[in-house]
C-alpha positions in Angstrom: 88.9 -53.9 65.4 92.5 -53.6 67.0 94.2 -50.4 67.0 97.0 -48.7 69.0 96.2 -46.5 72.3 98.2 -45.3 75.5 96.9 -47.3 78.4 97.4 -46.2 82.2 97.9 -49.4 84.8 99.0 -47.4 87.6 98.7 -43.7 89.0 101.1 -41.9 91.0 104.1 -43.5 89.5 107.1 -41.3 89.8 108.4 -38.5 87.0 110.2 -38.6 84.9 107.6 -40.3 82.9 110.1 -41.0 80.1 111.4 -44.0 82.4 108.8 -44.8 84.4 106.2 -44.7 81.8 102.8 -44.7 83.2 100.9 -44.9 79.5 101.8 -48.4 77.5 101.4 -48.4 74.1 99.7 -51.4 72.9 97.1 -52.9 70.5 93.7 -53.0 72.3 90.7 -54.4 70.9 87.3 -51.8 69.9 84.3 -53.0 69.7 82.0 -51.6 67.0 79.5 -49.0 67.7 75.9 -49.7 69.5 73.0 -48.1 69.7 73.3 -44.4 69.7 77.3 -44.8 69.5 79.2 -43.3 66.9 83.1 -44.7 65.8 85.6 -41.5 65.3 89.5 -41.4 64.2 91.0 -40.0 66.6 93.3 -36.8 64.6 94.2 -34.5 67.1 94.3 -34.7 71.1 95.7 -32.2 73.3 97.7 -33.2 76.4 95.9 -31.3 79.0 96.8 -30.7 83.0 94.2 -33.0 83.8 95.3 -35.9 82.0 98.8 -35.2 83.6 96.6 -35.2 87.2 95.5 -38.5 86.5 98.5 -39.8 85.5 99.7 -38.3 89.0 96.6 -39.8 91.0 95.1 -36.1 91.4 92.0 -38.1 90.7 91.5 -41.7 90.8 89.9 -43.5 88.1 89.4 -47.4 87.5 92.6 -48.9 86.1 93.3 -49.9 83.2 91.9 -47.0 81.8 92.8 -45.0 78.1 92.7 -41.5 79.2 92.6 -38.5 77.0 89.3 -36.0 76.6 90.4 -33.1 74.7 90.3 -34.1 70.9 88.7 -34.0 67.4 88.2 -36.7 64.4 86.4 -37.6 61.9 83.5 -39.7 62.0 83.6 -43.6 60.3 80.5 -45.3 61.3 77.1 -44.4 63.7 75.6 -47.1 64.9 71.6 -47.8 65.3 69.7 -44.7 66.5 72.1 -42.2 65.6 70.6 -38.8 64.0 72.4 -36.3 62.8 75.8 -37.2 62.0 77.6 -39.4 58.9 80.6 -40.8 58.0 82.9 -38.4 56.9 81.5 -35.4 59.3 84.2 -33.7 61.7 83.6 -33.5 64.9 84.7 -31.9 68.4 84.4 -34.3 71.2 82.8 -33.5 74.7 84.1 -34.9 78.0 80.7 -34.4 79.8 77.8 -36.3 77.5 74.7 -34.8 78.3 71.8 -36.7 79.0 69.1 -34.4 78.1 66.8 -35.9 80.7 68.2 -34.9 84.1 67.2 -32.0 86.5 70.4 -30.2 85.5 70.3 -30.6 81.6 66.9 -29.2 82.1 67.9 -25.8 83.5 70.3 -25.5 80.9 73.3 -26.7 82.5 74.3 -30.1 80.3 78.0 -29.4 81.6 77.1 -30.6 84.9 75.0 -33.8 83.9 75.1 -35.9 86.6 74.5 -39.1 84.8 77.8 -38.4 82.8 79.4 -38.0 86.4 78.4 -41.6 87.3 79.3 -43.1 84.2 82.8 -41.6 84.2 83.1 -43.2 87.8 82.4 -46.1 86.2 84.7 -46.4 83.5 81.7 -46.9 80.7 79.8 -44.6 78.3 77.1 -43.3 80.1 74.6 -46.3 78.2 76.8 -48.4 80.5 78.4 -50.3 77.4 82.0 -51.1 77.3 83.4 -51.0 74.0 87.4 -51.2 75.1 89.7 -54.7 75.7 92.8 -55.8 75.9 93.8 -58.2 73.6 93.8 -61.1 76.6 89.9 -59.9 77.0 90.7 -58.1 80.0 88.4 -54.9 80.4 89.9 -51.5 79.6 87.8 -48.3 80.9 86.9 -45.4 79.1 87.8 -42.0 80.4 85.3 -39.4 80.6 83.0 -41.2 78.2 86.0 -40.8 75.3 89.6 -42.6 75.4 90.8 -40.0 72.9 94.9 -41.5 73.6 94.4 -43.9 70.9 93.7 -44.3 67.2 89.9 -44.2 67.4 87.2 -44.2 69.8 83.5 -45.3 70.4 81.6 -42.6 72.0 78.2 -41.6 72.6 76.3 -39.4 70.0 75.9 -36.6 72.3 79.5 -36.4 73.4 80.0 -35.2 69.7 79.3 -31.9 67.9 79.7 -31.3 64.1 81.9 -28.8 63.1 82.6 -27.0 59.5 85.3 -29.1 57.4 87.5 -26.0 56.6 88.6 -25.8 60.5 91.5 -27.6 61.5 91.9 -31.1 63.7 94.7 -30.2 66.0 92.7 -26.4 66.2 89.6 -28.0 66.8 90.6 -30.0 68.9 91.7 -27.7 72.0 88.6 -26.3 72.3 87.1 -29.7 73.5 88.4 -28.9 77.0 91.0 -25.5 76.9 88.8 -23.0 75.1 85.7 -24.3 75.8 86.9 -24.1 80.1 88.7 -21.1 79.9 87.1 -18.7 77.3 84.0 -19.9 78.6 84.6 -19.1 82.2 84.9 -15.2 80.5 82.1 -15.4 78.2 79.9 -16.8 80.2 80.5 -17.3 83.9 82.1 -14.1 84.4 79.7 -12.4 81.4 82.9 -10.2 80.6 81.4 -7.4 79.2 83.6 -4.6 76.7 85.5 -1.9 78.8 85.6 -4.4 81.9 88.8 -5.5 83.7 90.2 -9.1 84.9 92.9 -11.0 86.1 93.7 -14.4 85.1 95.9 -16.5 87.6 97.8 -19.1 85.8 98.6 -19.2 82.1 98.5 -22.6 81.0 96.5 -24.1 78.0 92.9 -23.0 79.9 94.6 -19.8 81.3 95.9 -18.7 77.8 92.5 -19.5 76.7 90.9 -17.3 78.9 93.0 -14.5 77.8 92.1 -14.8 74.8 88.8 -15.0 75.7 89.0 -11.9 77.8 90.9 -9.8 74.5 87.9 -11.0 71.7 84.9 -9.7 74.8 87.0 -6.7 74.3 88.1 -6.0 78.1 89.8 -2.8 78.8 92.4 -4.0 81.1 93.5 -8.2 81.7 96.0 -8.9 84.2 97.9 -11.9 83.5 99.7 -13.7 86.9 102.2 -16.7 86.5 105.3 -17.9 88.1 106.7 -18.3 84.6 108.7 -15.2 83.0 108.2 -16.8 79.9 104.6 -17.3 80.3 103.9 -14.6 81.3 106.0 -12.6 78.2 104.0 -14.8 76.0 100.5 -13.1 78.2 101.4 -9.6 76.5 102.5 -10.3 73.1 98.8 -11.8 73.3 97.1 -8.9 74.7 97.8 -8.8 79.0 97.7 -5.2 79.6 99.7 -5.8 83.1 101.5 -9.1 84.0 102.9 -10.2 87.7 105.0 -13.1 88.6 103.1 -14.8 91.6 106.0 -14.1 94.4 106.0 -13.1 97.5 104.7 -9.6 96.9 102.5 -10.5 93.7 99.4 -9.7 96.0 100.4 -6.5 97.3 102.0 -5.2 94.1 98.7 -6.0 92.2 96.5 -4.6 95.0 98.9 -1.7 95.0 98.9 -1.3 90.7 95.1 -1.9 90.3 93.7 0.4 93.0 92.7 -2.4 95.7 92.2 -5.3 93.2 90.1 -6.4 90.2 86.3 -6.7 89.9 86.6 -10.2 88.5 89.8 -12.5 88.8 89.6 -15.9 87.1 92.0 -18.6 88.5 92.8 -21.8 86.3 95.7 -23.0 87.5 93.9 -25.7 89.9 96.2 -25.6 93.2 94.7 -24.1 96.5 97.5 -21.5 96.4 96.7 -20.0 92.9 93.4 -20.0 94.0 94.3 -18.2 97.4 96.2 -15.7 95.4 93.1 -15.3 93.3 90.6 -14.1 96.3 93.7 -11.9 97.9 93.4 -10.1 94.8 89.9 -9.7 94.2 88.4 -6.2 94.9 86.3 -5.1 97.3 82.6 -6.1 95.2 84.1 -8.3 93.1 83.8 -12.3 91.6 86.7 -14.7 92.3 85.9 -17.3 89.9 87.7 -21.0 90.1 88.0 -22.5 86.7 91.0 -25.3 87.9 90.2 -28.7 89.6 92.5 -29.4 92.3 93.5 -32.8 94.0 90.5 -34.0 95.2 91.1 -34.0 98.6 92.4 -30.3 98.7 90.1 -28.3 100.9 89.8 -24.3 100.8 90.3 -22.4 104.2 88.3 -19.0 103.8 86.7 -15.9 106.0 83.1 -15.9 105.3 82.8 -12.8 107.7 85.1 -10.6 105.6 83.5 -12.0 102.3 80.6 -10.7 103.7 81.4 -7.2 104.7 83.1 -6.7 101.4 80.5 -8.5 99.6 83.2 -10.6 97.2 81.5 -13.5 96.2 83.3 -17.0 94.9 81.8 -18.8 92.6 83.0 -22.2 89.8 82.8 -22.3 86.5 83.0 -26.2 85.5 83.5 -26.7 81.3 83.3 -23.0 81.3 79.6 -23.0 81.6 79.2 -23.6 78.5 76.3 -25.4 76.2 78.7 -27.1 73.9 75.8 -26.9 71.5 75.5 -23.7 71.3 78.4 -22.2 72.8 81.5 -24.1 70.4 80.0 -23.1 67.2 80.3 -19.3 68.3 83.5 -19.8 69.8 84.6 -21.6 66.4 83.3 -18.9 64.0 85.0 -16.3 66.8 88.4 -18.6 65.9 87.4 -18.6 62.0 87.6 -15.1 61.8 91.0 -14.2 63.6 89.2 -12.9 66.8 90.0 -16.2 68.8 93.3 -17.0 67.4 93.8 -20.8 69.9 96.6 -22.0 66.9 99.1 -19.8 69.2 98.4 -22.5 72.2 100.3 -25.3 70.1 103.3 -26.4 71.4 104.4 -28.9 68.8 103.0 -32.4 67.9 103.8 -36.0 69.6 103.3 -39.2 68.9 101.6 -41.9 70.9 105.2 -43.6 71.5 106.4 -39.8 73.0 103.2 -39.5 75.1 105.2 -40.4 78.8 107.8 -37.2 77.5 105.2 -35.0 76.3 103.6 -35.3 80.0 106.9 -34.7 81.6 107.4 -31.2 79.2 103.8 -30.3 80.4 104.5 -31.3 84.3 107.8 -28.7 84.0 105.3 -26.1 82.8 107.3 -25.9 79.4 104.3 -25.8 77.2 100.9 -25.0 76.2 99.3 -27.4 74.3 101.0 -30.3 73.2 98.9 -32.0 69.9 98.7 -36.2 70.0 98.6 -37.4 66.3 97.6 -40.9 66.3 97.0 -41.7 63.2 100.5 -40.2 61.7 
């Protein structure tokens, strides 16, 4: 079939993207679904920070390539094999498909599968199959095993779970990668338990969602640090108990206003000095966890000797640590009844012809959550 989809040629190309549009919008050709495949309409994707550092070559992926891995549709046809789902079901799509077979899926971590890792290098679903083309029959690759900047999408079964019909698309479909990351670095990497205290450094779509996160695990005090005023008003209308802009002095003031830090500090913001700022203000005993992917060639100076003697640990939290399978149907009925309330990260809706402007509104840090309607 032919549809309409944003496709990336080249990275690193200069801002503002309204000009130099990275993402053409073209017809591309989709091949039907193949054995465990399943073929979605694409009705909500959000424009997330890492789309934004692919466009910026942040990380390199094979070219062409339809990005996009943060989305929900509706399902229109499974191909051979496929259990479970029918045409008509919603769904919540997952950028790491889990193999089910591998050491780490095993041991209960699916959101670190490596054979989703390698396929995502490649630019196929993690069967291997291309299902993307340009109309010339040049290959396009897929992105994270999804492609979700277009009109549909063949994925994998298991990059897919079903969700209720009375939720939402353009809800639903930020907590394929915001909520799932950042609530689930609170619920389940940090194990944020009621009465407990946290800072989260860098309110963006993941960030917000960790605050939220941190308000429905009932935490007694959450410190919200930003270098946006705005963001970080936003931060306590939303529950923040303290908020800092990250100056100068944001380490000593919060070191100064928390009593020598915070037990746990979350940082999502994906730059070495967010993540700096993060450990500075970690007490003495406490977790720094790293929720943001930086460029991949940043590297992280640190004093293992003083880690040590305060015994502050780092640790990662990749997909929030989540079990999609498990973990996004609590988080959903958390959202269903008002204790999870992710409608406030929308920032308004674009187009797949306003894509390149969306990115540049997201790369000025002027929004949330922008919403990709492809389909109208």
């Amino acid at each position: 079939m032919r549809m309409k989809a944003a496709v990336l040629y080249a990275q690193g190309l200069p801002r503002p993207y309204a000009e130099t549009h990275p993402l053409s919008v073209e017809e591309v050709e989709l091949a039907p679904p193949g054995p465990g495949e399943v073929l979605i309409e694409i009705a909500a994707a959000g424009l997330c920070h890492s789309d934004l550092s692919t466009i910026e070559n942040q990380r390199p992926r094979p070219l062409p390539i339809i990005i996009g891995h943060e989305g929900a549709g509706i399902v229109r046809e499974c191909g051979p094999g496929v259990t479970g789902l029918q045409p008509g079901d919603h769904v919540v799509a997952l950028f790491v498909t889990s193999c089910g077979e591998c050491r780490d899926c095993a041991r209960g971590k699916p959101n670190i599968c490596g054979a989703s890792f390698d396929a995502r290098a490649r630019g196929t679903l993690m069967s291997g199959a291309r299902r993307l083309a340009r109309l010339n029959g040049g290959a396009v690759n897929h992105n994270s095993g999804l492609s979700l900047f277009a009109q549909y999408a063949v994925v994998m079964r298991d990059s897919l779970v079903k969700i209720d019909q009375d939720i939402p698309l353009e809800d639903a479909a930020i907590f394929g990668c915001a909520v799932m990351t950042g609530a689930g670095a609170v619920f389940n990497t940090a194990r944020l338990r009621p009465g407990g205290e946290v800072a989260i450094v860098g309110l963006g779509g993941v960030g917000m969602s960790a605050l939220l996160g941190a308000v429905a695990a009932g935490a007694a005090r959450i410190v919200a640090v930003d270098r946006s005023p705005a963001k970080l008003a936003l931060a306590r209308q939303w529950g923040a108990t303290d908020a800092f802009l990250a100056d100068d002095d944001c380490v000593a003031t919060v070191r100064e206003a928390t009593r020598g830090g915070l037990d746990t500090v979350i940082e999502t913001a994906g730059v070495i000095p967010a993540l700096e700022l993060a450990m500075a203000i970690t007490a003495r005993g406490g977790e720094t966890i790293t929720a943001g992917l930086p460029n991949v060639n940043a590297r992280l100076s640190v004093a293992p000797a003083a880690m040590v003697s305060e015994e502050r640990s780092l640790r990662t939290s990749y997909m929030g640590s989540c079990v999609p399978k498990r973990d996004l149907p609590l988080m959903l009925d958390l959202y269903r009844r008002g204790k999870l309330p992710v409608d406030r990260l929308r920032s308004g809706f674009v187009t797949l012809e306003g894509m390149n402007e969306g990115f540049d509104r997201l790369a000025e840090g002027s929004v949330l959550r922008q919403i990709l309607r492809p389909n109208g």
